[in-house]
C-alpha positions as CSV (number, residue, x, y, z in Angstrom):
1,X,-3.4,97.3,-119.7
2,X,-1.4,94.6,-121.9
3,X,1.1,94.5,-120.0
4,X,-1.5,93.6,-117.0
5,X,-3.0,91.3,-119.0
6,X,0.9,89.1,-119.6
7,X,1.6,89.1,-115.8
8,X,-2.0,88.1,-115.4
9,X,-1.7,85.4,-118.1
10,X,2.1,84.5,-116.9
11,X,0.8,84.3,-113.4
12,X,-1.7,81.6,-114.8
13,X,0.0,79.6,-116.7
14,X,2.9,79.2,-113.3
15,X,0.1,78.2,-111.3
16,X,-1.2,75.8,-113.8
17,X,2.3,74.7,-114.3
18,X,3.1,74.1,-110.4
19,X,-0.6,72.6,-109.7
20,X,0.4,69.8,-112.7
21,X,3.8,69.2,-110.9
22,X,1.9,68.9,-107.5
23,X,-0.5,66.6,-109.4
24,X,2.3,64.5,-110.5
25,X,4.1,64.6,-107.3
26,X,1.3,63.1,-105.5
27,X,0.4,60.1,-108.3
28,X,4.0,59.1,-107.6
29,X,4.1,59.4,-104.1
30,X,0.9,56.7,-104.4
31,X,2.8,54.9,-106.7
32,X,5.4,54.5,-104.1
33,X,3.2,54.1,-101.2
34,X,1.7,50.9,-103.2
35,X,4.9,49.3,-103.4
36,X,6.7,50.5,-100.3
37,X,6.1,50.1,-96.2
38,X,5.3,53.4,-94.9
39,X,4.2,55.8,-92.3
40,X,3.3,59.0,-91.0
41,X,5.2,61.4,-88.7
42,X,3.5,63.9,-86.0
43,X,3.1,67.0,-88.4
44,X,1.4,64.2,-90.7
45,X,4.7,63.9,-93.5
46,X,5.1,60.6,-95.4
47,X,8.0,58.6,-93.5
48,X,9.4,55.3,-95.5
49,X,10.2,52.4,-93.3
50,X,13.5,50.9,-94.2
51,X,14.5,47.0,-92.5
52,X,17.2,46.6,-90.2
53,X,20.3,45.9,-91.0
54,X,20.4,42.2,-90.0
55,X,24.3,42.1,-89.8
56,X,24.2,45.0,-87.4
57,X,21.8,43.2,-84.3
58,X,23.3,41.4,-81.8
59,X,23.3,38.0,-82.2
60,X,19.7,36.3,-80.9
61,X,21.7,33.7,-78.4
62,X,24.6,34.8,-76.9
63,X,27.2,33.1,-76.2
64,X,28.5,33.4,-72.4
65,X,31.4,35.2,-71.6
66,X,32.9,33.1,-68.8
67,X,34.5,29.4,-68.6
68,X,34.0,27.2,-66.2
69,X,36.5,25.0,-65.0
70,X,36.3,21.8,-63.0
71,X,38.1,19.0,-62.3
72,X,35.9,15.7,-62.3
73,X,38.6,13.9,-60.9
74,X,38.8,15.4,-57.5
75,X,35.0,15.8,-57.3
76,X,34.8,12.0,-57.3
77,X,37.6,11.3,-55.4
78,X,36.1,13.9,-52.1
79,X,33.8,12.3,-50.0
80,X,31.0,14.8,-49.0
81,X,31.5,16.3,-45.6
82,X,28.4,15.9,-43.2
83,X,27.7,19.7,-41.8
84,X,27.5,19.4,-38.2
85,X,23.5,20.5,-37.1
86,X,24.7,22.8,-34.3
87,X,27.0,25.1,-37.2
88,X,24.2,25.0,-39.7
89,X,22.2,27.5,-37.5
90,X,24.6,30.4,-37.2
91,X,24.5,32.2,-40.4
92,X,28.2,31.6,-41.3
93,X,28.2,28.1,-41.6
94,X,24.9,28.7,-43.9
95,X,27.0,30.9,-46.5
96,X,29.7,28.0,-46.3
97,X,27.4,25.2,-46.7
98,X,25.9,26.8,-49.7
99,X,29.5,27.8,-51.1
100,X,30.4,23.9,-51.3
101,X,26.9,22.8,-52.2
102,X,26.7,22.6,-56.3
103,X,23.6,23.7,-58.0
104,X,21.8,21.5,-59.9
105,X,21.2,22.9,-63.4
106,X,18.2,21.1,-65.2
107,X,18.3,23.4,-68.4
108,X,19.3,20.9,-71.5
């Protein structure tokens, strides 16, 4: 019977000992929680939320990857060719006309 009365005492005081760790477990995990974004997964588990790494993102204006070159020169220098009506029905001389014609780009 002392013997059951250790264990029984032993198994007390580990209880008491892991219910005072689970108590302090929790009054830092709402320590943390104060001073730290967080949220909570699907099984309901504490997940902290860490920024972004800003030098990782692409940048928020790209920069285009093509040239464009043109020679002002010989723009100036070509008089515009009238489109005759009759070729400006068929649907080739459409795709032409809108090849030569230069779109006007209003963004400043």
């Amino acid at each position: 019977e002392a013997r059951r009365k250790r264990e029984e005492e032993a198994r007390l005081q580990s209880k008491a000992a892991a219910h005072a760790q689970e108590v302090a477990k929790v009054a830092q995990v709402k320590d943390q929680m104060r001073n730290k974004p967080f949220t909570y997964d699907a099984e309901g588990n504490i997940i902290w939320i860490q920024p972004p790494n800003l030098a990782k993102l692409p940048p928020a204006l790209p920069t285009p990857a093509f040239a464009c070159k043109r020679d002002g020169a010989q723009q100036l220098e070509a008089p515009p060719r009238p489109a005759p009506k009759a070729a400006a029905a068929s649907p080739k001389a459409r795709k032409t006309l809108r090849k030569d014609e230069e779109f006007p780009d209003s963004f400043q």
